[in-house]
N, C-alpha and C positions, 0 to 999 in steps of 0.2 A: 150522511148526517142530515137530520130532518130540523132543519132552521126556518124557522117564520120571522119577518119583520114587519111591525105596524109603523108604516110608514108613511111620513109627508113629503114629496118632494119638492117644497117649497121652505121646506125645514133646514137649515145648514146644519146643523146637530144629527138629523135622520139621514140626509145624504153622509155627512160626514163616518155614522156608525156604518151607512150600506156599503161604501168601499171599502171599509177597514174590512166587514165581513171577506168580499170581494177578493183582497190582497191575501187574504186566508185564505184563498181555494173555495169560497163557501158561494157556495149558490141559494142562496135561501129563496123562502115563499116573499111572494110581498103583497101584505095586506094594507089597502092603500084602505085606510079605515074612515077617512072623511067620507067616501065613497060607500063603503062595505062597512058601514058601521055594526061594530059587535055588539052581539047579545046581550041582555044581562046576562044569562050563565057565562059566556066567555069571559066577561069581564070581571067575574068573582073568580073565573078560575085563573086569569092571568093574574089577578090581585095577590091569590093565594099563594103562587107561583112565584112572584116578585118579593112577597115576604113582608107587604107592605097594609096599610089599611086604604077605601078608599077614596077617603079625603088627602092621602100624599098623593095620588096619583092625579088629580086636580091640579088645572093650572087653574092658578089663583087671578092672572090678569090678563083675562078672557073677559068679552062683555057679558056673557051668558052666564058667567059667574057670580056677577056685581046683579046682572038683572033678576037672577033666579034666586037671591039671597042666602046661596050657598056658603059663604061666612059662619053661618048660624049653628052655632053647636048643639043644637037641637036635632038638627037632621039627623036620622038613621042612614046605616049604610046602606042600605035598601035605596032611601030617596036619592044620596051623594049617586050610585050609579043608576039609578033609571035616568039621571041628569045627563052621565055621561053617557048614554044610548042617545037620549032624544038632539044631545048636545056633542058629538064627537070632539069638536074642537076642543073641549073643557080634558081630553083625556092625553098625560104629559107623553111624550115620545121620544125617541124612538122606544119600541120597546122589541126587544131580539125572546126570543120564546126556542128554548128545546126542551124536549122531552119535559119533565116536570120542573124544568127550574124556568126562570126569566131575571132579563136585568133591563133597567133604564139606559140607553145609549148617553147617557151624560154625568161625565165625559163617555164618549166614545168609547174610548177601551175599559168602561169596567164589564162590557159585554165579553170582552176575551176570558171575563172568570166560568163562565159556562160551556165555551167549547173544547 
């Protein structure tokens, strides 16, 4: 089973989904993405994937949020994720990724709906 996880470990939510993986036999990837920050194409395709737009994937109370005037309902989805490329920390987590689907690790087990 081919499991990716965009992970913080300084996250208690991202740790907290990594074990549950874990306790499941799941060995996944782990994209420590502060680090390895995603593409824009990756991040339209995890968007799409999660089922979501990409202003929910947004944390809202981030500095980079408040300073880049991301608020603004003007922004195109376009601008929202070049933000989260240049801005990793603005993108919510954990995020667990198989095959074509994805869920937000919060809570924690709503990632158990995809494996």
């Amino acid at each position: 089973m081919d499991v990716t996880i965009y992970h913080n470990p300084r996250c208690s939510k991202s740790r907290q989904t990594l074990q549950l993986l874990e306790e499941q036999g799941i060995k996944p990837t782990i994209r420590l993405y502060l680090e390895d920050s995603p593409s824009a194409k990756e991040l339209k395709d995890v968007i799409t994937k999660l089922g979501i737009t990409p202003r929910e994937l947004l944390r809202k109370g981030e500095d980079a949020y408040k300073e880049n005037q991301l608020s603004n309902k003007e922004l195109t989805d376009a601008a929202l994720i070049k933000a989260m490329v240049e801005f990793p920390k603005l993108i919510e987590r954990p995020i667990v990724i198989k095959g074509d689907q994805a869920r937000l690790g919060r809570p924690p087990e709503q990632v158990l709906e995809i494996l």
